[in-house]
N, C-alpha and C positions, 0 to 999 in steps of 0.2 A: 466529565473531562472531554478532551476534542478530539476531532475522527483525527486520524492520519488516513490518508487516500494517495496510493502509490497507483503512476500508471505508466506502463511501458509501451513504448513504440519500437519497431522493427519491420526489416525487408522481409517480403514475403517469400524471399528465397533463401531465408534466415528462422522460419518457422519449425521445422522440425528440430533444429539444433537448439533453442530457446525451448520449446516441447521436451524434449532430451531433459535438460537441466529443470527444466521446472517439476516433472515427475520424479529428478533421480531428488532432488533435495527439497519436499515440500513435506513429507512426511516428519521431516527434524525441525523445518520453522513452525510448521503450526504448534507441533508439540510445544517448542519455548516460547512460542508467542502466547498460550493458554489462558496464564498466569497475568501477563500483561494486556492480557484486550479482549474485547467480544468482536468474531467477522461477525459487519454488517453485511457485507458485498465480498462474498470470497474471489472470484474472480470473475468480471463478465470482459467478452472478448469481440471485436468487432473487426470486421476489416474494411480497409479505406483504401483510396487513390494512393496514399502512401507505406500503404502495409499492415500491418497486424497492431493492431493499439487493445492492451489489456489495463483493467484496474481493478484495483482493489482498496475498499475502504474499512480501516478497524474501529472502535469504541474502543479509545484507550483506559483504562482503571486510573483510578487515584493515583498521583504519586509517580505511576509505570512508564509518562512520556520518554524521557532520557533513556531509559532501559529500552524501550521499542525502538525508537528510531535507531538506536544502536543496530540492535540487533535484525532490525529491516536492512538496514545500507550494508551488516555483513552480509546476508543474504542475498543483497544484490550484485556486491563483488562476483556473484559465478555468473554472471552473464557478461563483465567487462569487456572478453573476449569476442564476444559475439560480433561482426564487422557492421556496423548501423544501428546498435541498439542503444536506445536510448532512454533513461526515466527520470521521473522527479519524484519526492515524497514532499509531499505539503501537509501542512497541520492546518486544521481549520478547527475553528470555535466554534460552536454549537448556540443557537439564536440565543438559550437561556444565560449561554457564562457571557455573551456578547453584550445583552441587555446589561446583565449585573456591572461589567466594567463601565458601565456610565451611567452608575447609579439607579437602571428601570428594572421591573420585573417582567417576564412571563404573565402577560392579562390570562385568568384562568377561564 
């Protein structure tokens, strides 16, 4: 199935209050996220010219797309409040399901 890779950007005088929330509510998404994904990339964190940029990529299960992205984009409603934060969640396909939708395989 394909990653979903979520990454957040933010002022860096916006870092402890995004900290705040990502420690007070990470122990309840990973829990429901479990069932729906493997972390590849739990979170790595960099900072830039324009501030804090975090990402995270999952291996979604069979079937669990619809259910994750759900349940990603609630999880990111607690930071709407934050004044400059901003994120995307993208789904990307993985080279082997990419191959198969045009008929190739995975050369072994």
């Amino acid at each position: 199935m394909p990653y979903v890779i979520t990454t957040s950007k933010f002022p860096l005088n916006k870092a402890e209050e995004a900290a705040k929330i990502y420690v007070k509510t990470l122990k309840e998404f990973r829990s429901a996220q479990r069932a729906l994904t493997k972390e590849v990339v739990p979170n790595a964190v960099k900072s830039t010219d324009d501030g804090i940029e975090s990402m995270g990529v999952h291996d979604v299960k069979e079937g669990k797309l619809e259910e994750f992205l759900l349940l990603t984009q609630k999880y990111m409603v607690n930071y709407h409040n934050i004044e400059g934060y901003k994120y995307t969640i993208e789904v990307r396909f993985k080279a082997v399901e990419a191959l198969e939708m045009i008929g190739m395989k995975m050369p072994e």
